[in-house]
N, C-alpha and C positions, 0 to 999 in steps of 0.2 A: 504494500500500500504506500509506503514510503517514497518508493521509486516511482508511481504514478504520479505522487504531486509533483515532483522534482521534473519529469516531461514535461506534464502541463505547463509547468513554469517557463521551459525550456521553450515549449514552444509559442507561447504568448509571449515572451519577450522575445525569439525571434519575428516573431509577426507586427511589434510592436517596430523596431529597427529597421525593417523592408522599406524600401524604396517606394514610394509611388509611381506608375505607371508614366513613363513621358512619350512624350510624340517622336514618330521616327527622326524630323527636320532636327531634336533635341538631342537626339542620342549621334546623329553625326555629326553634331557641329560639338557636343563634347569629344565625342572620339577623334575627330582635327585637335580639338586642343590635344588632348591627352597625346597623340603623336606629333604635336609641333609642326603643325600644316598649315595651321589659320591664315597664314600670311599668304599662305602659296595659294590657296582657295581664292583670298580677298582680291590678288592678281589674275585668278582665272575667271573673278565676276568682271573685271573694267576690262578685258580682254572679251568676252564675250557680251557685254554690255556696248561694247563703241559704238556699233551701229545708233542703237535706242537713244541712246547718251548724246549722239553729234547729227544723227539725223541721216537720211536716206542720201539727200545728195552727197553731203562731205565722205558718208561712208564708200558711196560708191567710186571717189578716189583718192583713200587713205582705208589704210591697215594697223590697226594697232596690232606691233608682234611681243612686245616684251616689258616687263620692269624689274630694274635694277635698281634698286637703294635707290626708290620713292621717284624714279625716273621712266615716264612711261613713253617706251621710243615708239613710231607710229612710219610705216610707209607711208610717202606719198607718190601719187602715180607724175605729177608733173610740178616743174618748177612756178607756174603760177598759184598754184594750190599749193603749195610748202611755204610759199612768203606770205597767202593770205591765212595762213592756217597757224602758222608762227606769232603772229601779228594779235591772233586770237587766243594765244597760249593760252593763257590766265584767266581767260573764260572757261575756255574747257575744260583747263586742271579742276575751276570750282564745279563746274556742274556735273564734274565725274566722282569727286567726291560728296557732293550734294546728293547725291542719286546714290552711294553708298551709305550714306551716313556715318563716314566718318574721314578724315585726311589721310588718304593711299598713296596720293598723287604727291611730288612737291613740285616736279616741273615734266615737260614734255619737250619730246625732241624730234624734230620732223624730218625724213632722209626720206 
């Protein structure tokens, strides 16, 4: 009889210590943290965000391919569109981090 209370026990304070059930979007975005990806994620949102972010025309001649330490480099397909796009850096740095909610971007670089 002994040994029954002591399960009980056993097992109501495990049940009292259990986790509550979280949403899958929850359990991966801890699992990036816990593996130390967060950052590499937050790059492959502005990376597949450019289009949304800068708009159908610009996107259709410019590529964002990369960032390096807050530096997001961007093709662009010709020389009059890399001066007018340059010229807009600062806009686009903020509206790409506006649309993430939070500062990913520090500057951009158009080739």
């Amino acid at each position: 009889m002994l040994n029954r209370g002591r399960a009980a026990r056993s097992n109501s304070a495990r049940r009292k210590t259990t986790k509550q059930p979280q949403s899958a979007g929850d359990a991966v975005l801890d699992l990036a943290r816990d593996l130390g990806i967060t950052a590499t994620l937050r790059h492959y949102d502005v990376i597949t965000s450019w289009k949304s972010i800068v708009g159908q025309q610009v996107a259709k001649v410019s590529e964002a391919t990369r960032i390096e330490h807050g530096i997001l480099y961007v093709r662009v397909s010709t020389a009059p569109w890399r001066s007018e796009l340059t010229l807009r850096r600062i806009e686009i740095r903020d509206r790409i981090n506006h649309a993430l909610g939070q500062k990913i971007i520090n500057d951009i670089r158009f080739r």
